[in-house]
C-alpha positions as CSV (number, residue, x, y, z in Angstrom):
1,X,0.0,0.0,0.0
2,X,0.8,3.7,-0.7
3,X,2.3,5.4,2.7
4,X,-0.7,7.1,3.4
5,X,-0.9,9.7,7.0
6,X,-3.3,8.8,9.0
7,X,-2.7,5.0,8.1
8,X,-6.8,5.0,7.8
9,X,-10.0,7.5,8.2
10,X,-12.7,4.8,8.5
11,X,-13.7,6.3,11.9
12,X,-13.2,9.8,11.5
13,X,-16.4,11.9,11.7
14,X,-15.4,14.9,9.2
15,X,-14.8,12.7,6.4
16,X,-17.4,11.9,3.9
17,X,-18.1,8.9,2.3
18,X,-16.5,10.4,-0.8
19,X,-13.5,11.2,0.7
20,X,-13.7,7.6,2.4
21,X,-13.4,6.0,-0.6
22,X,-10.6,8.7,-2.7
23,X,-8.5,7.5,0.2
24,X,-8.8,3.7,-0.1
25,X,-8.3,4.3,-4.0
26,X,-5.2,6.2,-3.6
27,X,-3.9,3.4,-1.3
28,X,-4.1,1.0,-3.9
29,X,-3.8,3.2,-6.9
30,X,-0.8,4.9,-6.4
31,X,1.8,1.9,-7.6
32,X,4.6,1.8,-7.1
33,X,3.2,2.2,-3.3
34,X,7.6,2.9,-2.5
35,X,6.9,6.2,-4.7
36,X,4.0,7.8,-3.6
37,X,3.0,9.7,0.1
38,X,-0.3,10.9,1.3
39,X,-1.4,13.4,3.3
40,X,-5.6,13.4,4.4
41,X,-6.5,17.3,5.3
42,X,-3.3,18.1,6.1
43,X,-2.8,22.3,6.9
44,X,-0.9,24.7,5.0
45,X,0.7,27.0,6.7
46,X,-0.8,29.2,9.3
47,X,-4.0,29.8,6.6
48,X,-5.2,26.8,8.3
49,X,-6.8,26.0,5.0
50,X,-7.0,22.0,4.5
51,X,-6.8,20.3,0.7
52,X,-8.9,17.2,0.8
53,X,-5.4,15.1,-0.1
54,X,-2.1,15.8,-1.3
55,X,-0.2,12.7,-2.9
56,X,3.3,13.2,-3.8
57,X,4.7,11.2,-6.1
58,X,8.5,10.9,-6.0
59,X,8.8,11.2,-9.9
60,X,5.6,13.4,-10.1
61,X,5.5,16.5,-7.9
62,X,2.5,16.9,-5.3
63,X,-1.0,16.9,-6.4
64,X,-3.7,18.6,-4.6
65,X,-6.7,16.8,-4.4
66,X,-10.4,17.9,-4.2
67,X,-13.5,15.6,-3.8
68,X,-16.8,16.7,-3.8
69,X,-19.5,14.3,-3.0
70,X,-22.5,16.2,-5.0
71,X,-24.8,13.9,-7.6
72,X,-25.3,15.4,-10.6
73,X,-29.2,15.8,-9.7
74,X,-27.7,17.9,-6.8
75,X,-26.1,20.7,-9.2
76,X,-28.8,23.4,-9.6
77,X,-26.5,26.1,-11.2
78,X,-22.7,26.8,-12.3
79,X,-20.6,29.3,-13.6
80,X,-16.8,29.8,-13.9
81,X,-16.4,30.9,-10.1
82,X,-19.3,29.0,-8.0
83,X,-21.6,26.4,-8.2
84,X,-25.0,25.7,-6.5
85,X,-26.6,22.7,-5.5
86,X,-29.2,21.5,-3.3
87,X,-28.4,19.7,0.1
88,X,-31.6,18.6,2.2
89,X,-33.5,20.6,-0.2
90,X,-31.8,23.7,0.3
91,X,-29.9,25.2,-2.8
92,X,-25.7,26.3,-1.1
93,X,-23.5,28.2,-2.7
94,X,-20.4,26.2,-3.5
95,X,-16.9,27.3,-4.6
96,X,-16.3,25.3,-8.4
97,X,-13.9,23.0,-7.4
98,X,-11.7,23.7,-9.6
99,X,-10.8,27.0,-8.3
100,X,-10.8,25.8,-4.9
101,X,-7.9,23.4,-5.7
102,X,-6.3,26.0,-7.6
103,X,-6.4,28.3,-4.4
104,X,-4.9,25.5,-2.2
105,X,-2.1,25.0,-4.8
106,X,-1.5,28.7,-4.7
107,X,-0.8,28.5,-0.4
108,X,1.1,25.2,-0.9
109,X,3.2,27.4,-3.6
110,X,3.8,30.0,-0.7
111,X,4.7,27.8,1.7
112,X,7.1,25.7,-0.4
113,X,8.8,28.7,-1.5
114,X,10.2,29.7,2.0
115,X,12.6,26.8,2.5
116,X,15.2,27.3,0.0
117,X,15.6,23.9,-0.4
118,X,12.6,23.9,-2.2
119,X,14.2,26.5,-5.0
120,X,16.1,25.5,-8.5
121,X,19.5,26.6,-8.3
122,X,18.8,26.2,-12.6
123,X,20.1,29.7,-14.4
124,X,16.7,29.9,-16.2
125,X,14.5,29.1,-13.0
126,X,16.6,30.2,-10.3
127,X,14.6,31.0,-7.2
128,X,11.3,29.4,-8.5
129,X,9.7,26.4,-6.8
130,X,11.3,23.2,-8.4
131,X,8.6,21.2,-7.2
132,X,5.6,20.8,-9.9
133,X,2.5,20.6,-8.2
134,X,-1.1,19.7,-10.1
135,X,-4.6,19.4,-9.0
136,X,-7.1,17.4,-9.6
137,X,-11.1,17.4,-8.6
138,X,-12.7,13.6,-7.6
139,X,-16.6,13.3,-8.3
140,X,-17.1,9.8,-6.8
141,X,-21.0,9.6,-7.3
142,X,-20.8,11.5,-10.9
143,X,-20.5,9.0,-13.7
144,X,-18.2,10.2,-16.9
145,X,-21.0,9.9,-18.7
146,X,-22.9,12.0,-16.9
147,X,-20.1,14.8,-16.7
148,X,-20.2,14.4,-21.0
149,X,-23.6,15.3,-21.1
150,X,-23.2,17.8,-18.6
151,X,-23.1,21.5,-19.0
152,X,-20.6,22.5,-15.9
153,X,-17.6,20.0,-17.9
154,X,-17.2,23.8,-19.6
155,X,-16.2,24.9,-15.9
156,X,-14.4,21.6,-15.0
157,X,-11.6,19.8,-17.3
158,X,-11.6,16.6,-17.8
159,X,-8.2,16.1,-17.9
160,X,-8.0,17.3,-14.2
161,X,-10.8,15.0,-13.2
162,X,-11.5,11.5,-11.7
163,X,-15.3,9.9,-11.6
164,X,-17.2,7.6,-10.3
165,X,-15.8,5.1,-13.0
166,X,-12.6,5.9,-12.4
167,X,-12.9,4.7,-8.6
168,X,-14.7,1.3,-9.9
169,X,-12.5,-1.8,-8.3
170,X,-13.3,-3.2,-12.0
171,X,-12.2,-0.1,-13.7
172,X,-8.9,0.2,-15.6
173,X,-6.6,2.5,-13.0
174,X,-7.5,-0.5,-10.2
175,X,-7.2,-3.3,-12.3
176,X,-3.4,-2.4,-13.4
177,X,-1.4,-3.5,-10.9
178,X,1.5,-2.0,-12.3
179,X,0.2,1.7,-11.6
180,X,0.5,3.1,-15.0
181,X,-2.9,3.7,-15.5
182,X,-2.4,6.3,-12.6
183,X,0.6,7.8,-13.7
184,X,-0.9,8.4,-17.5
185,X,-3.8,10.0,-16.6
186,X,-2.2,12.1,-13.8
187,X,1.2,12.9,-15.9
188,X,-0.4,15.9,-17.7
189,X,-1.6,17.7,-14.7
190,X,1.7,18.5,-13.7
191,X,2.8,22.0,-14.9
192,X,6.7,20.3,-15.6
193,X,9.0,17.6,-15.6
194,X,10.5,16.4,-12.1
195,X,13.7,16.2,-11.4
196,X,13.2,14.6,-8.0
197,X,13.8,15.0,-4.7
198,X,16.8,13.2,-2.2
199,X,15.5,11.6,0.9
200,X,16.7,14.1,3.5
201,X,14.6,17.1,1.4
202,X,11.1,14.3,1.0
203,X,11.5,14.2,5.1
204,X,11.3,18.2,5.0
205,X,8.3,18.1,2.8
206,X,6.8,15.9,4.9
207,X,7.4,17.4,8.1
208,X,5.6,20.6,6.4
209,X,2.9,19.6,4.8
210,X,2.1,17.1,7.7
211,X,3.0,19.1,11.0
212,X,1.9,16.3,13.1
213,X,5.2,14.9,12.2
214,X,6.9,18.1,14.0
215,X,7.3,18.9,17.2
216,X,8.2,22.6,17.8
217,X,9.3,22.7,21.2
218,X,8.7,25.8,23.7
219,X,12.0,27.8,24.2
220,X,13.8,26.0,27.3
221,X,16.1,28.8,29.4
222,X,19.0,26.2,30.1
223,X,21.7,27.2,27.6
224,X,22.8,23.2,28.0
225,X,19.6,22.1,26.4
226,X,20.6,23.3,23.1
227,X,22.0,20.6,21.2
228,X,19.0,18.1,22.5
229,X,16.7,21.0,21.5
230,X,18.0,20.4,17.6
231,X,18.2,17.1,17.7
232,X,14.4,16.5,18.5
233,X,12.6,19.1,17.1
234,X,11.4,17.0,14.5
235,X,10.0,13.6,14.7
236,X,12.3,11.6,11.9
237,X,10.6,9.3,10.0
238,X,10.5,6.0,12.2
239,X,9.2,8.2,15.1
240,X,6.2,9.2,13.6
241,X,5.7,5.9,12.2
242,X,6.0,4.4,15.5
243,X,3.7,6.9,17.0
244,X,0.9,6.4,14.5
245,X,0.8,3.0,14.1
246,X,0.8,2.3,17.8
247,X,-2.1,0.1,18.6
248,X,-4.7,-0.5,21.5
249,X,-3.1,-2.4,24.9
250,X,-0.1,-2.0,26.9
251,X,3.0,-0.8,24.5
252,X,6.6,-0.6,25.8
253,X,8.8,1.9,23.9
254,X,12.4,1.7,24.8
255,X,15.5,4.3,24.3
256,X,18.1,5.6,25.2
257,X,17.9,9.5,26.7
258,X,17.2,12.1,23.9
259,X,16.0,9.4,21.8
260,X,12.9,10.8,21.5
261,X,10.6,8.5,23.3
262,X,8.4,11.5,25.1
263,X,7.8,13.0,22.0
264,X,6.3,9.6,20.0
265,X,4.1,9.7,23.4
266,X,3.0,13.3,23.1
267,X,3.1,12.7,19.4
268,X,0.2,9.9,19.9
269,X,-2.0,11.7,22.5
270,X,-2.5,15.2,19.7
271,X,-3.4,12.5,17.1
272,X,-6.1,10.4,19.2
273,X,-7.3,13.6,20.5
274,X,-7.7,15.3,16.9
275,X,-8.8,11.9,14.8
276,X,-10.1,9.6,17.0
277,X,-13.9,9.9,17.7
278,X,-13.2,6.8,20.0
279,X,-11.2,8.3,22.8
280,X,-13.1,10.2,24.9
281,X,-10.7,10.3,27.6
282,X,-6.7,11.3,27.5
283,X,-4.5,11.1,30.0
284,X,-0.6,11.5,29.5
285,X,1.3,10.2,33.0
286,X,4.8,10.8,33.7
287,X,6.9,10.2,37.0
288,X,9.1,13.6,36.6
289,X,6.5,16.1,38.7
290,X,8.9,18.7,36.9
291,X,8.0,17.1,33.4
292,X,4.3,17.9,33.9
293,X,4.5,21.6,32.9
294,X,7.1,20.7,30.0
295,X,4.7,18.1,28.7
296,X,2.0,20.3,28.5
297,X,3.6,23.1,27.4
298,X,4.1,20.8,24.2
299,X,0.6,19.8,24.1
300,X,-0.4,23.6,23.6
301,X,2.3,24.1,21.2
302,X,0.2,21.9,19.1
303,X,-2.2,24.3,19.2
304,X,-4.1,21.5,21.9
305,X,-6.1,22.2,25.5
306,X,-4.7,20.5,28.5
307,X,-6.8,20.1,31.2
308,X,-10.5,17.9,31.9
309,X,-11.9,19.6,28.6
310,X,-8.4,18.7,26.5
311,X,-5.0,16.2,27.2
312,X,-5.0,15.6,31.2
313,X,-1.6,15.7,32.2
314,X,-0.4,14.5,35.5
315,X,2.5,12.8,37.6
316,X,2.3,8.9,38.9
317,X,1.7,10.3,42.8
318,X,-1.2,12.6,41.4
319,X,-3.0,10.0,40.1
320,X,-2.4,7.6,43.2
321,X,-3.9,10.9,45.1
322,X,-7.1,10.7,42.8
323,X,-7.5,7.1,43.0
324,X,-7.0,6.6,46.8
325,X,-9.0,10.2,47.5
């Protein structure tokens, strides 16, 4: 399977059936599963505007990715800018989708562009993004058929569509197992060719355009705490793996100091708090009564409440006081 953060949405409550089944097509789709990463409503930048999906392809560039759940019967109107359709009866103002992918590219653009990483060193397009990046809108209850006979296809290209075919298990992208299906009809999106990135650089796109994957750690006064401070401000790959993929039951993590073991655990408790509908209650317990503050001071870095309402944060003895009264 495609690498795909969060490893699966099934339970979450914001995401619509739709966008339920883009994500388990992607999964499978995107072959070689080694070359692709994908993000579900990751943030960019401190707009706070979320894309549906954005899959990077290692020989491709990043692709945003819109899906709209609408029915055809549910379009009422269209032009170049907006669309209307009826939900419980009740005609909504829409943004096309179209421009509303072309407006997330545009942020992604601007927040690409300030790590200079991210710039050609190339004569011709020195200081310009050298990452391509596409978009694409995904209709998964719109037929191709019905988008031909459509009018709004005049407001939406096909070539930077999917449909409902498209997503069919028996349809041609699924059925090739080689993923070239994919990559034909998704090559033309991109504005141009790829050069690639190396490793070290995909681990910096990933740590921005999924910020879960970064810790930015509150300023510490201790002049000592420097060097741990760089070392750890950033989940690496295997870190963030570990601590989303961690499963229900008792879990032993072991490392040595500064290996970043608090962070997978403060890591874990912001994503069950912000995608999982299941756990009502968190509680983060350490034995350090000194660590408390520091742990939630990280907490609310995230941009996370601590606290009855948010991630309860206490020492080992605290808890023995709540328990025994």
């Amino acid at each position: 399977m495609a690498k795909m953060y969060p490893e699966d949405i099934e339970s979450f409550k914001k995401a619509t059936e739709g966008e339920k089944r883009v994500f388990r097509f992607i999964r499978e789709a995107a072959r070689p599963h080694k070359d692709f990463i994908c993000w579900y409503g990751p943030p960019i930048g401190s707009s706070g505007k979320e894309p549906d999906f954005i899959l990077f392809g290692k020989k491709r560039g990043l692709l945003v990715i819109e899906v709209k759940d609408w029915t055809s019967k549910q379009i009422i109107s269209y032009n170049p800018h907006q669309f209307t359709i009826s939900v419980s009866g009740k005609p909504e103002k829409r943004t096309n989708p179209d421009k509303q992918a072309k407006g997330y590219v545009n942020s992604l653009k601007e927040r690409l562009t300030e790590t200079a990483e991210f710039l050609s060193d190339q004569p011709k397009y020195r200081g310009k993004l050298k990452i391509p990046i596409g978009r694409i809108a995904v209709f998964p209850n719109i037929s191709r058929s019905e988008y031909a006979e459509s009018k709004f296809k005049w407001f939406i290209e096909s070539e930077r569509s999917l449909f409902k075919d498209d997503l069919d298990p028996a349809g041609e992208i699924l059925c090739d197992r080689s993923g070239r299906k994919l990559q034909e009809r998704i090559s033309g999106i991109f504005p141009f060719p790829f050069e690639g990135l190396t490793q070290k650089e995909i681990d910096k796109l990933s740590f921005i355009i999924w910020p879960e994957a970064k810790i930015d750690l509150p300023p510490r006064p201790d002049p000592g705490k420097n060097r741990f401070q760089m070392e750890v401000l950033a989940l690496d790959e295997s870190q963030a793996r570990l601590a989303l993929h961690l499963g229900p039951g008792h879990q032993i993590i072991k490392g040595p100091p500064g290996s970043g073991k608090t962070l997978v655990l403060v890591h874990r408790c912001c994503h069950l708090f912000k995608y999982n509908p299941q756990a009502k209650k968190i509680i983060l317990i350490c034995y350090n009564i000194a660590l408390v503050g520091y742990l939630k001071r990280l907490i609310q870095e995230k941009g996370l409440g601590t606290g009855i309402n948010g991630i309860e944060v206490c020492h080992f003895y605290e808890l023995c006081s709540r328990v025994l009264g």
